[in-house]
N, C-alpha and C positions, 0 to 999 in steps of 0.2 A: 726579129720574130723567127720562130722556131717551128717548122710543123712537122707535126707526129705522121710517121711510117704509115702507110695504107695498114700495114696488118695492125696498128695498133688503133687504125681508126677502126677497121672493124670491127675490133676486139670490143673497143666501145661501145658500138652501137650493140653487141651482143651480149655486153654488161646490162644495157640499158632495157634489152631486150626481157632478160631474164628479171628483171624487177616487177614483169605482169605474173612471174610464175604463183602457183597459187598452192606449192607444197609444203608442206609445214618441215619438212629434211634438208629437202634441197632446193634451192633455185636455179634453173640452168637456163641460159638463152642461144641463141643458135641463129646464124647467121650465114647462106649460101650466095656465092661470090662466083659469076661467070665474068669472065671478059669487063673485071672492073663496075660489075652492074651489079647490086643486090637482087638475086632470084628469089627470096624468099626468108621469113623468120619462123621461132618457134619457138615456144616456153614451154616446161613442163607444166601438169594439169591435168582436171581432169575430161575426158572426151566430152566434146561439146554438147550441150541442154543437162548433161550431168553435174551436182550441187557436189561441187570442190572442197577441198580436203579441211583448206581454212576458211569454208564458211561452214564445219563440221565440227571441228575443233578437234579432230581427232585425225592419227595417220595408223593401221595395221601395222606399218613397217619401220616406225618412230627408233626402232629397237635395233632392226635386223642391218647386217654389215651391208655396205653401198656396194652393187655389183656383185652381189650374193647372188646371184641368178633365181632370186627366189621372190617371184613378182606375181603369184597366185595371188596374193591379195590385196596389191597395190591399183590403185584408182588410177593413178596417173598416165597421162602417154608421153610420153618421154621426147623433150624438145628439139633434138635431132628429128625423130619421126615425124613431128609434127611440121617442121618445117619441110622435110622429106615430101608431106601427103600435101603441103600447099605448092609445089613445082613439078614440070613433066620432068620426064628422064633426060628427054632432048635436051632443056635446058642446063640440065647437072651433070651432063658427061664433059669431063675434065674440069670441074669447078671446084671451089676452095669453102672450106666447111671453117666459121671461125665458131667456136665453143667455149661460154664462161660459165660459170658457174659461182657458187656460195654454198656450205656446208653452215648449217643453221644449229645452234647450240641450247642446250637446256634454258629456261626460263632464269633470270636473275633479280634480284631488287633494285629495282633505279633508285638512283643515288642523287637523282632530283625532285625525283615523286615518290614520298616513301608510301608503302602498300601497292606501288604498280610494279610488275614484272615487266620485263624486257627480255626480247631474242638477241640472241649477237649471233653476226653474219662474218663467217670471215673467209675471204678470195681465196679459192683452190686452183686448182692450176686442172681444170673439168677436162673426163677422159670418159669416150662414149663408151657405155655398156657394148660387152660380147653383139648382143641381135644389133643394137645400133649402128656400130662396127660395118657387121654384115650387110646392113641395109646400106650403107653408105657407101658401101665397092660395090654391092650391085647396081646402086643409081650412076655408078659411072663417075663419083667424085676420087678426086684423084690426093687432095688432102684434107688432114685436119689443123687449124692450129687453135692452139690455146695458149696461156699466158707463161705453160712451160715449154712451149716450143709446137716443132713442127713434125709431123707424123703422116707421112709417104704412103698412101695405101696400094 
């Protein structure tokens, strides 16, 4: 028996994490790592008692490039923050930030139910937006990883 790398267990649980996300673009999950303990998670979404994007059916931003800094009209809080706003600072000074993601693709024709549409989900290698970033050195975390590596703040 073979067992997977703590960062790859994380990674997991941040995969799995991101499967509650509820944005019709992106899925992202977020998973903060002190001293070997889970401090906290977070999906993107929209802010809580707010009706979500896919029980909407619709996203403003379906269109606009990811990481455009142009987030005037996006619903969403972004699953770094959200995991950010569920931990103190105390806890996230020097902690590891693990980040997945999925970039969600135009509707297609299932090719087992004809007349239903399908999303196709396919793993990115998820890299926190510019403010998320920011919020993430001022919480005193010290990195990030994702499934393209490791990034030293």
């Amino acid at each position: 028996m073979e067992r997977i790398s703590k960062n790859e267990y994380y990674l997991e649980i941040a995969k799995t994490v991101s499967l509650r996300s509820t944005c019709l673009k992106r899925q992202y999950g977020c998973v903060i790592v002190n001293n070997d303990e889970i401090i906290a998670t977070g999906y993107n979404g929209s802010p809580r008692g707010e009706q979500n994007c896919c029980d909407k059916g619709y996203c403003k931003r379906l269109n606009e490039p990811n990481n455009s800094g142009k987030y005037d009209e996006c619903f969403s809080v972004h699953a770094e923050q959200n995991a950010m706003l569920s931990a103190s600072r105390k806890e996230m000074i020097g902690a590891t930030m693990y980040l997945f993601g999925y970039d969600i693709y135009e509707e297609k024709l299932s090719e087992s139910c004809p007349g239903l549409k399908e999303k196709t989900k396919i793993e990115i290698d998820a890299k926190p937006c510019p403010i998320c970033l920011r919020m993430a050195k001022n919480a005193g975390i010290k990195k990030i990883i994702s499934k393209g590596g490791t990034t030293c703040l």
